[in-house]
C-alpha positions as CSV (number, residue, x, y, z in Angstrom):
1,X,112.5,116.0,90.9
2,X,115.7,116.2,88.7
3,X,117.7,113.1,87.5
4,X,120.9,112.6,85.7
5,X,122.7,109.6,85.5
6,X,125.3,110.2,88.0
7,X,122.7,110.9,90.5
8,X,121.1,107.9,89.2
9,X,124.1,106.0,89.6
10,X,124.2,106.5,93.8
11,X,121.2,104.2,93.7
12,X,122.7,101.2,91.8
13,X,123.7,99.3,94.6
14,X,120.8,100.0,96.7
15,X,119.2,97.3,98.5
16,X,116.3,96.3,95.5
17,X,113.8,96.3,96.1
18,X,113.3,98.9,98.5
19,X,110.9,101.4,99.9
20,X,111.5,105.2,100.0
21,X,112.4,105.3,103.7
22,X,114.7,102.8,103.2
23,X,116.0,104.1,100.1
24,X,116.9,107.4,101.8
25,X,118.1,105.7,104.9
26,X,120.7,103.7,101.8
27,X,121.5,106.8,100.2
28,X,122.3,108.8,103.7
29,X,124.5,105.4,105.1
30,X,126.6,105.7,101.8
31,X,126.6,109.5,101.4
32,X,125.0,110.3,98.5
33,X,124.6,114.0,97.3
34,X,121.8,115.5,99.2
35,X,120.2,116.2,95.7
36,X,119.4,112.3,95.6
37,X,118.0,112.7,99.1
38,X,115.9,115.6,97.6
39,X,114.5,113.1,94.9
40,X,114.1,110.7,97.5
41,X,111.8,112.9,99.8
42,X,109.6,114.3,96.5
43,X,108.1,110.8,96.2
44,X,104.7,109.4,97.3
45,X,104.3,109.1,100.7
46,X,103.4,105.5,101.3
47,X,105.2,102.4,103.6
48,X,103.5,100.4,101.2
49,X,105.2,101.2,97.8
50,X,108.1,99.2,97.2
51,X,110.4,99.8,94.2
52,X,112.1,97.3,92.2
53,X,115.1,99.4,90.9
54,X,115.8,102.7,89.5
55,X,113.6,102.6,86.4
56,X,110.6,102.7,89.1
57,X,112.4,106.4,89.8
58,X,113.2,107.6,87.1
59,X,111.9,105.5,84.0
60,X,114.2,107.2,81.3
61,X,117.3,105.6,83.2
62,X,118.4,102.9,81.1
63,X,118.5,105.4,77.8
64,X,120.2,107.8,79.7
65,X,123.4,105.7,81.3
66,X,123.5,104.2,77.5
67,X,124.7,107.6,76.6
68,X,126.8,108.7,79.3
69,X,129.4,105.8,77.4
70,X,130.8,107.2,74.4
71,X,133.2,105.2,72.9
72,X,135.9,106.8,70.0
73,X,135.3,103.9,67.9
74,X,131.8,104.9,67.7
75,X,133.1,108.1,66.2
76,X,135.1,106.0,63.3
77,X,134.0,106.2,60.1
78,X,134.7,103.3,57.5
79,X,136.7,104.9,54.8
């Protein structure tokens, strides 16, 4: 299973929380790169598990979109 945060990002608006059937019936309804799909079908198998958001996927999610925003100002140096 292979995550970056624009994979990552397909699953924002998913219907939370969610189990993996539904989350790859949400991710083939909005079109979603079959890699996310791929993800989606490397899970447990289990009716039961229900995830609350994308951290439950992929747990390093929040650092990761932190980076994807650089900003120039954060590039500045105080002379």
């Amino acid at each position: 299973m292979f995550w970056t945060p624009e994979l990552a990002s397909y699953l924002e608006d998913a219907p939370w929380p969610a189990t993996k059937e539904e989350l790859i019936d949400y991710c083939n309804r909005t079109g979603a790169p079959l890699q996310v799909i791929d993800n989606l079908l490397e899970l447990e198998e289990s009716d039961e598990i229900t995830y609350e958001g994308i951290e439950d996927l992929w747990p390093e999610y929040e650092a990761a979109s932190d980076d994807m925003f650089f900003s120039e100002d954060d590039d500045q140096y105080d002379s």
